[in-house]
C-alpha positions as CSV (number, residue, x, y, z in Angstrom):
1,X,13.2,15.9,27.2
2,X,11.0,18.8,26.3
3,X,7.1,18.9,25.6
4,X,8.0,19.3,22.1
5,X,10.4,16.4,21.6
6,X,8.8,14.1,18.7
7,X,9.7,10.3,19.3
8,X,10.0,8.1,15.9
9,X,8.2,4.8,15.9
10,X,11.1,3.9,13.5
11,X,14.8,2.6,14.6
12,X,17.4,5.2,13.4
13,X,19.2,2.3,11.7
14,X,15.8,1.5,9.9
15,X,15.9,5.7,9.0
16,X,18.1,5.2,5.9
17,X,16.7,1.9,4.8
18,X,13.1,3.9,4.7
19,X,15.3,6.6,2.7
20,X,16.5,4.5,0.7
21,X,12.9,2.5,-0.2
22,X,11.2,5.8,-0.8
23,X,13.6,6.8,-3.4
24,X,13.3,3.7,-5.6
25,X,10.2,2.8,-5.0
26,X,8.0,3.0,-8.2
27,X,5.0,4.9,-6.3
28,X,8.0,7.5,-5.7
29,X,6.0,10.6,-7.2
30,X,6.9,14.2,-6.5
31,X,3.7,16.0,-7.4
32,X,1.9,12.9,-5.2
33,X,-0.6,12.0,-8.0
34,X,-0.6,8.5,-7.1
35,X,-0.7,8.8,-2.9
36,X,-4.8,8.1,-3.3
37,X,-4.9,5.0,-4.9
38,X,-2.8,3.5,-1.9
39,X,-5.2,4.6,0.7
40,X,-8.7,4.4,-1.4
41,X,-11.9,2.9,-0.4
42,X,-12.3,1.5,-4.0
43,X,-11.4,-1.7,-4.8
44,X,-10.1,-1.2,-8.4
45,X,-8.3,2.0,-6.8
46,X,-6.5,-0.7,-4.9
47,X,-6.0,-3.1,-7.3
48,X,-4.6,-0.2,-9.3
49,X,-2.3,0.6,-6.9
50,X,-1.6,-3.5,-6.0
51,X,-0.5,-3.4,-9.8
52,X,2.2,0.0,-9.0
53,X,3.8,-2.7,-6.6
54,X,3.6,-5.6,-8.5
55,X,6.8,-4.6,-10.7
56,X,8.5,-2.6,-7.9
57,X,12.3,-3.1,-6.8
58,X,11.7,-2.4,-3.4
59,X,8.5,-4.0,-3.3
60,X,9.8,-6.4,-0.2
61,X,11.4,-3.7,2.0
62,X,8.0,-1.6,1.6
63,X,6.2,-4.3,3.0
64,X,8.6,-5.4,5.7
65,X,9.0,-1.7,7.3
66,X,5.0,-1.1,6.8
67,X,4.8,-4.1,8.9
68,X,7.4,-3.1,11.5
69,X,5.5,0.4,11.4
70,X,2.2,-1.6,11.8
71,X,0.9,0.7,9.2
72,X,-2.8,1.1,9.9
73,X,-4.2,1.0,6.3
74,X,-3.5,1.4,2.8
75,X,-1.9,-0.6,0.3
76,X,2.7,-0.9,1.0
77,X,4.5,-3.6,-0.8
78,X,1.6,-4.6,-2.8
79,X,-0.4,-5.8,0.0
80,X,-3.3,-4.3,1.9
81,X,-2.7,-3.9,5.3
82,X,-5.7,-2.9,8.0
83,X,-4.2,-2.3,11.5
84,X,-0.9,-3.3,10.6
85,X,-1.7,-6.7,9.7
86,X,-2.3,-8.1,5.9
87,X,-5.8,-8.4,4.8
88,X,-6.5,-10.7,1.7
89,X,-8.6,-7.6,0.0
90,X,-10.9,-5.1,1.4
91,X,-14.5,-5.8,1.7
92,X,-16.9,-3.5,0.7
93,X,-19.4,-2.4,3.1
94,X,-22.7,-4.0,3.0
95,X,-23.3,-7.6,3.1
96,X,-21.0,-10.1,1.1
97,X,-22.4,-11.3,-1.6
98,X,-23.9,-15.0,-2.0
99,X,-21.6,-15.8,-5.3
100,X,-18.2,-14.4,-5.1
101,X,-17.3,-12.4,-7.8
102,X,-14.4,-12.6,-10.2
103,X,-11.1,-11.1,-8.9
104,X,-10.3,-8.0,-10.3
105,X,-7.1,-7.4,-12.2
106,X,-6.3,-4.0,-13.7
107,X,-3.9,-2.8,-16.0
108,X,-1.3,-1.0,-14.5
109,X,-1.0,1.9,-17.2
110,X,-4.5,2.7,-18.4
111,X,-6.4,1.5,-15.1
112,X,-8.7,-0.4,-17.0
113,X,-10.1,-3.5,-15.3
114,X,-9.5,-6.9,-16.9
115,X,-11.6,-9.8,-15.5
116,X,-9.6,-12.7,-14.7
């Protein structure tokens, strides 16, 4: 092996299935316009892209390989993952507040936040 050989944290047998996820998946975008909301710091970016998954036909497979990957953050098969491990929903920073608020659903095509 050379200095420049790249090793891939992914199986070769898992290389198609990844393939084959990216292509259906309904976050596929070719121009990328929708890559931020995955990996935002904004909670109704998040939900926004939680919503993308919600309806997704690979929305399982996402999630399984992200996990395999331990993908360190953003949202992949319409759960949030910190550190490779699922997180309920990211916490703003600051303190928590003393009365939770409502959880926050948005709709998927105009990204306007509904309050459940």
């Amino acid at each position: 092996m050379g200095p420049h050989d790249v090793h891939c944290r992914v199986a070769p047998s898992q290389t198609a299935l990844k393939a084959d996820v990216s292509a259906q998946a309904r976050c596929a975008d070719p121009r990328s316009s929708l890559t931020h909301l995955f990996f935002s710091e904004t909670p109704l970016e998040l939900a926004r892209a939680r919503a993308i998954c919600s309806s997704c036909p690979v929305r399982g497979a996402c999630l399984n390989l992200a996990l395999a990957r331990r993908e360190p953050y953003g949202v992949w098969g319409g759960e949030f993952l910190v550190d490779g491990v699922i997180v309920a929903d990211k916490r703003g920073r600051g303190r928590p507040p003393k009365v939770a608020r409502p959880r926050l659903v948005v709709d998927e095509i105009t990204g306007v936040p509904i309050v459940a």
